[in-house]
C-alpha positions as CSV (number, residue, x, y, z in Angstrom):
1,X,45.2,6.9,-98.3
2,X,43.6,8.7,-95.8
3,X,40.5,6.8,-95.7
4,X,42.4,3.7,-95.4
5,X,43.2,4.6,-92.0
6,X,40.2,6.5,-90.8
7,X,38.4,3.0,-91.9
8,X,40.9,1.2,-89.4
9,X,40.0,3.8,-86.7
10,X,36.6,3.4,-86.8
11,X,37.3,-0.4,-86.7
12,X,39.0,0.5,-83.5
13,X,36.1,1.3,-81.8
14,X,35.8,5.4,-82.9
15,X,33.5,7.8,-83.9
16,X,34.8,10.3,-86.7
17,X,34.2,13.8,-88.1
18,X,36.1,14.9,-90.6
19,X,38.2,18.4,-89.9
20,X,37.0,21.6,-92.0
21,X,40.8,22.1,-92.9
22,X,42.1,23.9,-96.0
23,X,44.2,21.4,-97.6
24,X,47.5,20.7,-98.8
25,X,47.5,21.6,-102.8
26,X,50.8,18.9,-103.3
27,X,53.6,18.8,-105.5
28,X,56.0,15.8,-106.1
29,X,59.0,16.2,-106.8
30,X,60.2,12.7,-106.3
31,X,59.7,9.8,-104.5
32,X,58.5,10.8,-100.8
33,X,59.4,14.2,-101.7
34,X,56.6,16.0,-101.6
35,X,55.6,20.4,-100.8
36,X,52.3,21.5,-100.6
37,X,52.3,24.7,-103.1
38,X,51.0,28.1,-101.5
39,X,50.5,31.5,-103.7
40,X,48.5,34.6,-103.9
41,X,45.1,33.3,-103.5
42,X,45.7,29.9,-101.8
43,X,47.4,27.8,-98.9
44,X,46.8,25.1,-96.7
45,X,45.6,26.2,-93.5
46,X,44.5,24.6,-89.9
47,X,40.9,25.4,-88.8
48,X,40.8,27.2,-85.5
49,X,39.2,24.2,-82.6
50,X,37.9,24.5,-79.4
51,X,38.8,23.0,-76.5
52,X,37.5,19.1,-77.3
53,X,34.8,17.6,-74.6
54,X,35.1,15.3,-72.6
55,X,35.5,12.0,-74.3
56,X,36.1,13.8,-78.0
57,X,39.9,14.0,-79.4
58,X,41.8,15.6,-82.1
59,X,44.1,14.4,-84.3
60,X,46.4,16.0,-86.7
61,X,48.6,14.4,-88.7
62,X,51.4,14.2,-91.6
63,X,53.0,11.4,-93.2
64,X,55.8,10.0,-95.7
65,X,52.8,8.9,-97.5
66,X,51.4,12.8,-98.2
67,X,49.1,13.3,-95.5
68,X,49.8,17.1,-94.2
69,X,47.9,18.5,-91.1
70,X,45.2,15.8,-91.6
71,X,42.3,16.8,-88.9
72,X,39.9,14.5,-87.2
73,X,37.7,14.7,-84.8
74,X,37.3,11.4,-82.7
75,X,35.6,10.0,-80.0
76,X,37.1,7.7,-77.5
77,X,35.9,4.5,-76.4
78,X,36.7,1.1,-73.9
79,X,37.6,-0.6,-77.0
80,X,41.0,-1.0,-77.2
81,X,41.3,-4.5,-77.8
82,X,44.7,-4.8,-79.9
83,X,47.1,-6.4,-77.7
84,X,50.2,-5.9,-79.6
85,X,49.5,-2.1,-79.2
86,X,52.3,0.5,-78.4
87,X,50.9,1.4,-74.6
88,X,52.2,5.5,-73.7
89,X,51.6,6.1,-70.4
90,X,50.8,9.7,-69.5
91,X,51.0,11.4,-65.9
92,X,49.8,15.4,-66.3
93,X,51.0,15.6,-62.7
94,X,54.3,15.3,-63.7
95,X,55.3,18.4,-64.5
96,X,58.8,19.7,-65.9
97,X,59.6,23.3,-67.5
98,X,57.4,25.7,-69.0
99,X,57.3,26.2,-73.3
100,X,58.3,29.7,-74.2
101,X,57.8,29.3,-77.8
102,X,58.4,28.5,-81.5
103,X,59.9,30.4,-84.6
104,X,62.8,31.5,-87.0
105,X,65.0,33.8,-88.1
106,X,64.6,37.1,-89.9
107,X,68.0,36.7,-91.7
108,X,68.7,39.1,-95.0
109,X,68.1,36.3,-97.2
110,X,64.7,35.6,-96.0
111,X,63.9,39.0,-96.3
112,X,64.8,39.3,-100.3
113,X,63.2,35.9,-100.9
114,X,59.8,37.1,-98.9
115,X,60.6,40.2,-100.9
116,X,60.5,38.9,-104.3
117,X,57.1,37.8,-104.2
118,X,53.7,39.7,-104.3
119,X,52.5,41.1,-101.6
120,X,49.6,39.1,-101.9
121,X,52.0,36.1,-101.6
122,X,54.0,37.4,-98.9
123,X,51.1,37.9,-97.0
124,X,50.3,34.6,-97.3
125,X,53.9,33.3,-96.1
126,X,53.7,35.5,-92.9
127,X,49.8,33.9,-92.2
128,X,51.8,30.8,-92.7
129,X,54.1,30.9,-90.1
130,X,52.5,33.9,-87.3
131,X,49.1,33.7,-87.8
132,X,48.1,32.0,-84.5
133,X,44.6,30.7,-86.1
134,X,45.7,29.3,-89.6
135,X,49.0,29.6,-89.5
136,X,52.0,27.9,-88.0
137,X,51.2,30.1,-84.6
138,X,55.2,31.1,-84.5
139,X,55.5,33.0,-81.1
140,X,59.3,33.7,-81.4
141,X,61.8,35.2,-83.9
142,X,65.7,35.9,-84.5
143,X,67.1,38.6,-85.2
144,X,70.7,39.1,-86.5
145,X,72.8,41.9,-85.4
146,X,74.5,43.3,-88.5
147,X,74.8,41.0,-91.1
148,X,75.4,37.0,-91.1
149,X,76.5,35.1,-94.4
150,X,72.9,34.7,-95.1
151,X,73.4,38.3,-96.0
152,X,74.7,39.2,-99.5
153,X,77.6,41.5,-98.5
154,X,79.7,41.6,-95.2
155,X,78.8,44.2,-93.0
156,X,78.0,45.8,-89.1
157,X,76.8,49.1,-88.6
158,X,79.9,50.8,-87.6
159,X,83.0,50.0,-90.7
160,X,84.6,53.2,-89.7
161,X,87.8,52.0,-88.3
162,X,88.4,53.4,-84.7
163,X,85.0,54.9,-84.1
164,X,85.0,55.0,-80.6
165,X,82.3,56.9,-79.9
166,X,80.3,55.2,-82.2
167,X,79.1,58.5,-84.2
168,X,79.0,56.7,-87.0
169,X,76.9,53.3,-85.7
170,X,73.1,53.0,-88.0
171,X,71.6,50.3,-88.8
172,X,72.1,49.0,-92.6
173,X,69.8,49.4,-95.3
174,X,69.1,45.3,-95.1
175,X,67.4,46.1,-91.9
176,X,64.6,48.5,-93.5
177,X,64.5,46.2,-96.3
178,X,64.7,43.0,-95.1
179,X,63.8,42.7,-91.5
180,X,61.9,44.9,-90.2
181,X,59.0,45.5,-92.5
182,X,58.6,41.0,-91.9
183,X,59.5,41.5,-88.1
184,X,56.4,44.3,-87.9
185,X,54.1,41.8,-90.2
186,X,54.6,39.3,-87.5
187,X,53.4,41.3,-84.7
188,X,50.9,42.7,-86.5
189,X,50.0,38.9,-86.8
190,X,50.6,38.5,-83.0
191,X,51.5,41.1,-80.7
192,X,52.5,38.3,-78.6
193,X,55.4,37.0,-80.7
194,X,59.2,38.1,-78.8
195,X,62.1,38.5,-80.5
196,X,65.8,37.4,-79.4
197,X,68.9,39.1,-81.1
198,X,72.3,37.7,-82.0
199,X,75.2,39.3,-83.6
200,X,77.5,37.4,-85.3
201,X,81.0,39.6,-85.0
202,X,81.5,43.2,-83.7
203,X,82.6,45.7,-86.1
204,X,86.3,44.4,-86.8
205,X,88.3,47.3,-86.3
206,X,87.1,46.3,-82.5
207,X,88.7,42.7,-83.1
208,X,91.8,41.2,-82.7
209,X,91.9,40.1,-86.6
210,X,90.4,43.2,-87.7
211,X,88.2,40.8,-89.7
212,X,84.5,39.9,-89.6
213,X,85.7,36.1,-89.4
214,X,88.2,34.1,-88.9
215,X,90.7,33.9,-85.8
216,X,89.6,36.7,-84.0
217,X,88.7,38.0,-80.5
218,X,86.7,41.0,-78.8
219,X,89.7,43.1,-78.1
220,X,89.4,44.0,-74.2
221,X,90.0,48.0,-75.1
222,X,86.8,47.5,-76.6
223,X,84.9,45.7,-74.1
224,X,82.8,48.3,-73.3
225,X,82.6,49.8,-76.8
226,X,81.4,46.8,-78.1
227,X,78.3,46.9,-75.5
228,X,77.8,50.6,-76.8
229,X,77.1,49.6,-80.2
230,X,74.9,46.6,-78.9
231,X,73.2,49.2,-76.3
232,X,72.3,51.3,-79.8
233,X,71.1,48.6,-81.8
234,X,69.0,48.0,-79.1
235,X,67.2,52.2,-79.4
236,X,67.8,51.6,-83.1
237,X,64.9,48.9,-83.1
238,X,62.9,50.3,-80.4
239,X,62.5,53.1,-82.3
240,X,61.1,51.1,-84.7
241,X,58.3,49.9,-82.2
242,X,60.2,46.4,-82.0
243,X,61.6,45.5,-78.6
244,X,63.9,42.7,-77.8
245,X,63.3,39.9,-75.4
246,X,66.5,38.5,-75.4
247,X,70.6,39.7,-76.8
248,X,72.8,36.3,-77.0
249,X,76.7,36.7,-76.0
250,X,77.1,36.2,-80.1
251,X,77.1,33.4,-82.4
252,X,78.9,30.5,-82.6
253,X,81.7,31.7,-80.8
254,X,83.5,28.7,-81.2
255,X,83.8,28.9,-85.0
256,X,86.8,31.6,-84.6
257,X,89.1,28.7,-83.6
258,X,88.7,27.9,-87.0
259,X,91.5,29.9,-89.0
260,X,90.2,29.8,-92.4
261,X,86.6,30.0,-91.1
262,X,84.4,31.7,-93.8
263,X,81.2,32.6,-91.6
264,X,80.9,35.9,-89.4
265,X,82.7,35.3,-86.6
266,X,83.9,36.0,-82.9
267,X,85.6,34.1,-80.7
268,X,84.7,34.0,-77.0
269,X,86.1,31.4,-74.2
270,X,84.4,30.8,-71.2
271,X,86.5,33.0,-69.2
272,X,86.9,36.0,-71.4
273,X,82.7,35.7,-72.0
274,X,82.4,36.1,-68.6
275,X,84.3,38.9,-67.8
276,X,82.8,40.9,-70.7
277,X,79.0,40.3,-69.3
278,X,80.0,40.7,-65.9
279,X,82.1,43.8,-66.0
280,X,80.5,45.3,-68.8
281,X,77.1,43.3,-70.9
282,X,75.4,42.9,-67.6
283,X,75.7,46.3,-66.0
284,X,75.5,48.0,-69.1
285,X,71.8,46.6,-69.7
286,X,70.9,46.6,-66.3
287,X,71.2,50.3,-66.1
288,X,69.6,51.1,-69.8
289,X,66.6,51.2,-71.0
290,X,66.4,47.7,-72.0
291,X,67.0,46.2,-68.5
292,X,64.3,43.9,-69.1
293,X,65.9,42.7,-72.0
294,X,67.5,38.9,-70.9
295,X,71.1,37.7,-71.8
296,X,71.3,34.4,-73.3
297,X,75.2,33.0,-73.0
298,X,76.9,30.2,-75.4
299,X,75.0,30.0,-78.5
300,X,76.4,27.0,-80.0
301,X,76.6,23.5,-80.4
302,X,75.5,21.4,-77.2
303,X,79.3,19.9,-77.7
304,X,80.2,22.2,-75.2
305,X,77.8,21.3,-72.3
306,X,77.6,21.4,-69.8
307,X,81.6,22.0,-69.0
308,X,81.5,25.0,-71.3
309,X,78.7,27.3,-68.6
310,X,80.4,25.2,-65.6
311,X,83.3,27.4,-66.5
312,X,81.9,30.6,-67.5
313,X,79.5,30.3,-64.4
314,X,82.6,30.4,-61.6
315,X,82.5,33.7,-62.7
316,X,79.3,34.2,-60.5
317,X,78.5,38.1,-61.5
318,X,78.2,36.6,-65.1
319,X,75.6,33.6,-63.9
320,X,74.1,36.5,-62.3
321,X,73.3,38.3,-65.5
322,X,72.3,35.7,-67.5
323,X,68.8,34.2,-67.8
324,X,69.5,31.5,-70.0
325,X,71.6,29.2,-72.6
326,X,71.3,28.9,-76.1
327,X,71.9,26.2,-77.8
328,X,72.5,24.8,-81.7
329,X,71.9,21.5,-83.3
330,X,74.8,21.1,-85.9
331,X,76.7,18.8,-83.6
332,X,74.0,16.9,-81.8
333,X,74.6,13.4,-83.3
334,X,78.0,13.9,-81.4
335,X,76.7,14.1,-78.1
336,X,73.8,13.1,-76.0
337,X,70.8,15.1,-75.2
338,X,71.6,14.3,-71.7
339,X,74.1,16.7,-71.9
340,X,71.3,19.1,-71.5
341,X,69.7,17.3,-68.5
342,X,73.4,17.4,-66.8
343,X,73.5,21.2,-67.7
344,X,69.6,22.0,-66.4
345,X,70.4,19.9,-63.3
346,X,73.3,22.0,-62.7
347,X,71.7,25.5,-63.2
348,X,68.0,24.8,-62.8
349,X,67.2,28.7,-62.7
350,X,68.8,29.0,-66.1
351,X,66.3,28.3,-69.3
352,X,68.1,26.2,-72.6
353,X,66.6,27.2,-75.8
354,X,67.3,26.1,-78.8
355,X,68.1,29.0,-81.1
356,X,69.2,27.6,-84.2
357,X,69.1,24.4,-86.8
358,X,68.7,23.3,-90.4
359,X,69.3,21.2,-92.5
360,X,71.7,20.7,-95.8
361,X,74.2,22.4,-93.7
362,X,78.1,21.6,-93.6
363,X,78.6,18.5,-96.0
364,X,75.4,17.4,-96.6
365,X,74.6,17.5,-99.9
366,X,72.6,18.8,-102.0
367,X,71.9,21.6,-100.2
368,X,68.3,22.0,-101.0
369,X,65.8,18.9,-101.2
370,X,62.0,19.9,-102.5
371,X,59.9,17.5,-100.1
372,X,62.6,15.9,-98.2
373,X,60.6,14.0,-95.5
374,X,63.8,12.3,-94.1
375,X,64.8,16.0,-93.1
376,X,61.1,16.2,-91.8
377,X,61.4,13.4,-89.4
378,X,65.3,14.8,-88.4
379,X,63.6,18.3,-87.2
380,X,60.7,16.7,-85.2
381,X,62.8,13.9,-83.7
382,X,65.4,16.8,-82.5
383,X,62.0,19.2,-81.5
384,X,60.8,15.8,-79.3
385,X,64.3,15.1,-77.9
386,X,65.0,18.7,-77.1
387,X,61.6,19.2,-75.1
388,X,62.4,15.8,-73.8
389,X,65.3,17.6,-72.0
390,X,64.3,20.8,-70.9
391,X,64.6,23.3,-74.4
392,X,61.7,25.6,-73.5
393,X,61.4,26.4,-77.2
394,X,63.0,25.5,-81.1
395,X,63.9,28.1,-83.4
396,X,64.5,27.0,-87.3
397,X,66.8,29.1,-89.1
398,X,66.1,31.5,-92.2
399,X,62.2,31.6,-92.1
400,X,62.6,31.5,-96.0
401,X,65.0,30.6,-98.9
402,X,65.3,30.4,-102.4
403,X,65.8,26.5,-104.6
404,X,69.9,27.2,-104.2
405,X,69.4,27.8,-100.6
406,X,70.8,31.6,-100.2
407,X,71.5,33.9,-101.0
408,X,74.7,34.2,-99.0
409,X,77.5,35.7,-99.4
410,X,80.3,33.0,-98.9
411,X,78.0,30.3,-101.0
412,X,77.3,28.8,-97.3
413,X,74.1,27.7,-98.6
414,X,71.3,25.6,-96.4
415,X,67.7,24.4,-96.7
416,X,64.6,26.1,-95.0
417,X,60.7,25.2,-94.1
418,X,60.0,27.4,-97.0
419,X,61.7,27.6,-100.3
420,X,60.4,30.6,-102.5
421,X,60.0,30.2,-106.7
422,X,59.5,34.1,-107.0
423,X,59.2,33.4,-110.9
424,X,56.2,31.8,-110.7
425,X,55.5,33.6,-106.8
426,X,55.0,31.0,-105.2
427,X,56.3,29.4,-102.3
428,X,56.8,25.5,-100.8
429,X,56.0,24.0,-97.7
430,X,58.4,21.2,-96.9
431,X,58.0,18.6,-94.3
432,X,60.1,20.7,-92.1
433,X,57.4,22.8,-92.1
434,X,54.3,20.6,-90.9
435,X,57.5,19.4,-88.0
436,X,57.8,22.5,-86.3
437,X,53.7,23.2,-86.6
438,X,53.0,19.6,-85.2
439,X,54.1,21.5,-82.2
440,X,53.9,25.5,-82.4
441,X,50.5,25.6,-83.7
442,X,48.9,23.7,-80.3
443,X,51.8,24.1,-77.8
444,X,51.2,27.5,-76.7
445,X,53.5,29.9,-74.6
446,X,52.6,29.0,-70.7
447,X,52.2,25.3,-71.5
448,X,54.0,22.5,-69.4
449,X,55.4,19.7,-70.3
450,X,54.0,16.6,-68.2
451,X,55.2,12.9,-68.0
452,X,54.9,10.7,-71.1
453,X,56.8,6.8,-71.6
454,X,58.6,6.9,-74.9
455,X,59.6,3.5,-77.8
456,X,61.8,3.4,-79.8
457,X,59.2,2.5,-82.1
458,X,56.6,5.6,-81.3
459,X,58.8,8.8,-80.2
460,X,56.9,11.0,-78.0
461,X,56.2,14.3,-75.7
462,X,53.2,15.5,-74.0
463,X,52.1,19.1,-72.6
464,X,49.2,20.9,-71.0
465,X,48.6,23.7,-72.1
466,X,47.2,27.1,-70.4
467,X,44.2,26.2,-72.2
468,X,43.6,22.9,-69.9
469,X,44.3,20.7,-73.0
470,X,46.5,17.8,-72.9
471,X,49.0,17.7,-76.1
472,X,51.1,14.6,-77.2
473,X,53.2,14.6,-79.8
474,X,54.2,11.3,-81.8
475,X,56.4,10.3,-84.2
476,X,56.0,7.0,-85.8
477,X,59.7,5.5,-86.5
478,X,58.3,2.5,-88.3
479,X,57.5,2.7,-91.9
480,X,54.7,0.3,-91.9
481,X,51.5,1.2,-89.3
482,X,52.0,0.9,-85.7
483,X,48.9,1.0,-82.8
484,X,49.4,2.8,-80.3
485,X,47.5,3.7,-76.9
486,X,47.4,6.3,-75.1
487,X,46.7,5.8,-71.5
488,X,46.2,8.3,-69.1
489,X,44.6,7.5,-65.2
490,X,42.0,10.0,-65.7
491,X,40.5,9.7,-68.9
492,X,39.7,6.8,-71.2
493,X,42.4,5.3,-73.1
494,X,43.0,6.5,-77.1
495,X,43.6,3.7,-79.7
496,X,45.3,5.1,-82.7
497,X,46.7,3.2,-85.8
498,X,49.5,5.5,-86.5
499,X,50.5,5.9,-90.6
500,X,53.9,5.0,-91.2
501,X,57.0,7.4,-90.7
502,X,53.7,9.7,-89.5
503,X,53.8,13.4,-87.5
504,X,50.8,13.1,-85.1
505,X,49.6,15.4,-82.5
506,X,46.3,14.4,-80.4
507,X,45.0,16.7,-78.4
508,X,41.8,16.2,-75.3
509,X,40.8,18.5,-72.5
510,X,42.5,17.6,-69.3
């Protein structure tokens, strides 16, 4: 396949030099269903580039058909002679916000799956994802507070009822297990990767319910008790050499309207949100330690933009404290992504980051699909829309899971970019993989996205980079082979056939 369609570029007027990449070692598992198979002594990996010269190109890319991180190394020409091309306009003088970042979440469950392989093969699942030269280049990760249901047990680190002063709070065993041995891997990795925590309930003698889910609230007495405990999980991983970048308000508070709602919960409403980070979050942390530590309000579904910060923000002390909004994807195909333009227009000073998707999640069934490309093309259709309108970064959920999807404890199981076979220890790459790294492996923190026209055909985002590389992104929404041209002012244009249902990034300097 793939020298079917280096033939047609080089029928399009370009020179080509194949990439030194190692490649994908596939596995079917159906049709289109394919995962390129990694284990103690190989995995796929993308060559470390330099900046191209002038008139040179990269071109990466994956397809339906089994192409995976495909590298080459192309010349542009005045050729362009195909009339019914898709034309892309690009403007690098248009700027818009600054990239923070890609990753995942270092849930329990990743943990014991990473865990249940070699070390020789969970090295090579961290290189995967945080090596910035082979690897996936991840430059952010998650960090629960406590436990979430991707945890096997439900737990926070203070179940004595009524501890006040909290002389009881430590963290679990999960976290010296699960999290932060993977957490230090990473930054041993990258020094530069940041971490932004989340807890999903307080303890819930501090709740209205005195539950870790369903209908239940912060009880106001314990406002300030509640930032305590936060304040200490805070030391608790310092100690540990692993500082946080960013605390969310909680997750999903939205899910505690739900009575019978399964999932670690707590509820929030605008209003009572922000009184707790104005009277207590955002003094609290201002006055610590970890004052440089950002708040990140919301942390769910973009359903409840922008109305949702319009009304926490009258509360001004609370717009004060917060840096930014964080945002999930479960609910997207409900609303808009201009939801998130109305909401950046709004509060231009305050960042939106997506913290949180995956998929085989609520109804969708089965949970797990080895080699799904459909759920491929859904992750880097949301990562281009969400870019599109203002996201300074994507985070995918558990960085790992096994072929059920969990563990987790209330059978709320999911799929993930990497699905574990500890029998044989090994480990899959799925096409939600190669989505996120069509992006995170060449979109470095510092890089700006710049003006790009869009098709519905040919989806698309472009960035330059600190590096003084230009970076467009494409998705091909046709499955048959579509041309496209890439025109910008100051350089000469780039014909590309584009494989069907394809991933392509193409990178030149600027």
């Amino acid at each position: 396949m793939r020298g079917i369609y280096l033939a047609t570029v080089l029928l399009l007027g370009f020179f080509v030099v194949k990439g030194d990449a190692t490649e994908c070692v596939p596995r079917s598992f159906g049709t289109d269903r394919i995962v390129c198979v990694c284990n103690a002594t190989y995995c796929d990996s993308t060559p470390e580039t330099q900046v191209p010269e002038n008139g040179n190109f990269y071109w990466y890319v994956s397809s339906r058909g089994g192409l995976r991180m495909s590298l080459s190394t192309l010349q542009a020409t005045n050729s362009c002679q195909n009339s019914n091309s898709t034309v892309l306009d690009i403007d690098t003088s248009k700027r818009y916000q600054t990239i923070f970042g890609y990753g995942a979440a270092f849930t329990d469950s990743a943990g014991i799956n990473i865990g249940n392989l070699s070390q020789a093969t969970q090295d090579q699942l961290m290189r995967a994802y945080y090596d910035p030269v082979i690897g996936s280049g991840y430059l952010l990760g998650r960090v629960p507070i406590g436990g979430t249901d991707f945890s096997t047990r439900s737990y926070t680190y203070d179940d004595v009822p009524n501890d006040v002063s909290l002389r009881n709070f430590s963290l679990a065993p999960e976290d010296y297990n699960y999290k932060i041995p993977y957490i230090k891997r990473a930054l041993e990795l990258n020094p530069n990767v940041k971490f932004v925590s989340c807890a999903w309930s307080a303890p819930p003698w501090m709740k209205t319910n005195d539950r870790i889910n369903g209908f239940g609230f912060l009880r106001t007495d314990s406002y300030q008790i509640y930032v305590n405990y936060l304040l200490k999980f805070l030391d608790a991983y310092a100690s540990q050499g692993i500082e946080m970048w960013g605390i969310s308000t909680g997750n999903e508070p939205l899910d505690a309207l739900a009575p019978q709602e399964r999932i670690n919960t707590m509820g929030w409403t605008p209003g009572t949100m922000g009184n707790w980070i104005a009277n207590n979050l955002g003094p609290s942390l201002e006055k610590s330690v970890h004052n440089k530590t950002l708040i990140l309000a919301m942390e769910d579904q973009r359903i409840l933009l922008p109305w949702f910060i319009e009304l926490l923000y009258q509360n001004k002390a609370a717009e004060k404290y917060t840096a930014g909004i964080s945002v999930h994807w479960y609910l997207d195909f409900l609303v808009p992504a201009n939801v998130l333009d109305r909401t950046h227009n709004a509060f231009p000073n305050k960042f939106i980051l997506l913290t949180e998707a995956s998929a085989g999640s609520g109804l969708e069934f089965p949970k797990v699909i080895l080699g799904s490309w459909d759920r491929g093309q859904r992750y880097i259709l949301s990562i281009i829309e969400y870019m599109n309108n203002w996201s300074i970064g994507w985070l995918d959920w558990n960085l790992a899971l096994n072929s059920e999807g969990g563990p987790n404890w209330i059978n709320n199981f999911v799929d993930a970019s990497i699905i574990v076979n500890a029998e044989t220890d090994e480990f899959y790459k799925q096409p939600t993989y190669y989505a996120v790294k069509h992006f995170s492996r060449f979109v470095d923190r510092g890089s700006v996205r710049v003006f790009i026209t869009d098709s519905n055909d040919v989806k698309s985002t472009a960035f330059v980079t600190p590096n003084k590389e230009v970076v467009v992104v494409l998705y091909n929404n046709r499955n048959e082979p579509t041309n496209v041209t890439l025109r910008d002012p100051n350089k000469e244009p780039v014909c590309l056939e584009l494989p069907a249902d394809s991933m392509n990034t193409i990178i030149y300097a600027l």
